[in-house]
C-alpha positions as CSV (number, residue, x, y, z in Angstrom):
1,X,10.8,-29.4,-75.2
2,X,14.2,-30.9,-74.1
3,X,14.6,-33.9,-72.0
4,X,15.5,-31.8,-68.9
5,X,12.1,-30.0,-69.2
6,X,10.5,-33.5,-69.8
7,X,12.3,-34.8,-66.3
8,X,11.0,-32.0,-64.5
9,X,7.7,-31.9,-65.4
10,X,7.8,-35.6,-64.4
11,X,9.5,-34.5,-61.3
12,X,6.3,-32.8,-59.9
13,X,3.6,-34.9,-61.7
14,X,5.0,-38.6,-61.1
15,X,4.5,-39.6,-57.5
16,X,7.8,-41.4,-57.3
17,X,10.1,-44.0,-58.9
18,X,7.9,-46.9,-59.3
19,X,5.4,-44.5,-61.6
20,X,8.3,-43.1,-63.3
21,X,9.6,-47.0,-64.4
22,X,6.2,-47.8,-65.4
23,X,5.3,-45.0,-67.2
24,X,9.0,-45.5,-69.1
25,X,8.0,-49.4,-69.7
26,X,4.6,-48.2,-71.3
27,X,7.1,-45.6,-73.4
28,X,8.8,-48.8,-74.5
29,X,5.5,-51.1,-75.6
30,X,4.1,-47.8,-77.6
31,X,7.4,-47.6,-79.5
32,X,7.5,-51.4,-79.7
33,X,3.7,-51.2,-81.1
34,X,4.7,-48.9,-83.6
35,X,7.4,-50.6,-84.9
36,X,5.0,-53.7,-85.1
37,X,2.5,-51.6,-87.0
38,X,3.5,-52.7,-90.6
39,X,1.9,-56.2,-89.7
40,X,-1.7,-55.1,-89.4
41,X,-1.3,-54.7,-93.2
42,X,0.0,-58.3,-93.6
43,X,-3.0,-59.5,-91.5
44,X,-5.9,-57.4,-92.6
45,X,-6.1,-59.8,-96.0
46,X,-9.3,-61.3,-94.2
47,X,-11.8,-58.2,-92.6
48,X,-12.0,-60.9,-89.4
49,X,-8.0,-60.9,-88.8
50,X,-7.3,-57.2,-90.1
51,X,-10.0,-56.0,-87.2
52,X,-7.8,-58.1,-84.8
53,X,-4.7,-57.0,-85.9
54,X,-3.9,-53.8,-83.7
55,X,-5.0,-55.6,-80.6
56,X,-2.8,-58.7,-81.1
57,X,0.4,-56.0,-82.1
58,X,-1.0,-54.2,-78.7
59,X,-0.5,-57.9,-77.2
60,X,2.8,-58.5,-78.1
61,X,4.5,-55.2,-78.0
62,X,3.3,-55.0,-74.3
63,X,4.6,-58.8,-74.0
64,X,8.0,-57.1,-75.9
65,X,7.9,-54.1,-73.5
66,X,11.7,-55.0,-71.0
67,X,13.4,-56.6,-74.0
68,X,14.9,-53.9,-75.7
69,X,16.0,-52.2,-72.6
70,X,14.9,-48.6,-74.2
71,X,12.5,-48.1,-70.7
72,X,15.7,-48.4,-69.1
73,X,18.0,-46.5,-70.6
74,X,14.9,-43.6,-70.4
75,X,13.8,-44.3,-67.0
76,X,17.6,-44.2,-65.7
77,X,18.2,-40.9,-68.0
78,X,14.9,-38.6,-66.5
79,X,15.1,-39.9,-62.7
80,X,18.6,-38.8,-63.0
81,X,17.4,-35.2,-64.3
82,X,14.5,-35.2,-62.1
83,X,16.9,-35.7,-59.1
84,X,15.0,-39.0,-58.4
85,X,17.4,-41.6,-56.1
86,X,18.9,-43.6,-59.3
87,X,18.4,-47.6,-57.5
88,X,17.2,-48.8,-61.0
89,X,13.5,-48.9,-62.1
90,X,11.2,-50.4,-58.9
């Protein structure tokens, strides 16, 4: 599915801007997450850390979620598709 089918599914299923910036923020701490994942390895040497390992990566890639600016560029990219008012994320 392209991006413009993406934006106008959103269109009709996202209630309005503020939904659309947050789901695009939680885009951002998923990809952050996964990007994080290759340290669960390098803290699962003890069975206590490793089982704590995906929810401190959870932790920090939410903390991480703004700072790369990718919900932005995404959030400004499908409101503008979906024909949503582009004022910035709300």
């Amino acid at each position: 599915m392209m991006i413009h089918g993406v934006a106008a599914t959103m269109a009709h299923s996202v209630s309005g801007r503020r939904d659309l910036s947050e789901v695009c923020q939680e885009f951002e701490a998923l990809f952050i997450g996964e990007l994080l994942k290759p340290l669960d390895d390098a803290l699962a040497g003890d069975s206590h850390q490793g089982m704590l390992a995906p929810l401190a990566r959870r932790t920090v890639a939410t903390s991480l979620s703004g700072s790369l600016g990718i919900g932005e560029l995404l959030y400004q990219q499908l409101a503008a598709q979906a024909g949503l008012r582009d004022d910035g994320p709300a």
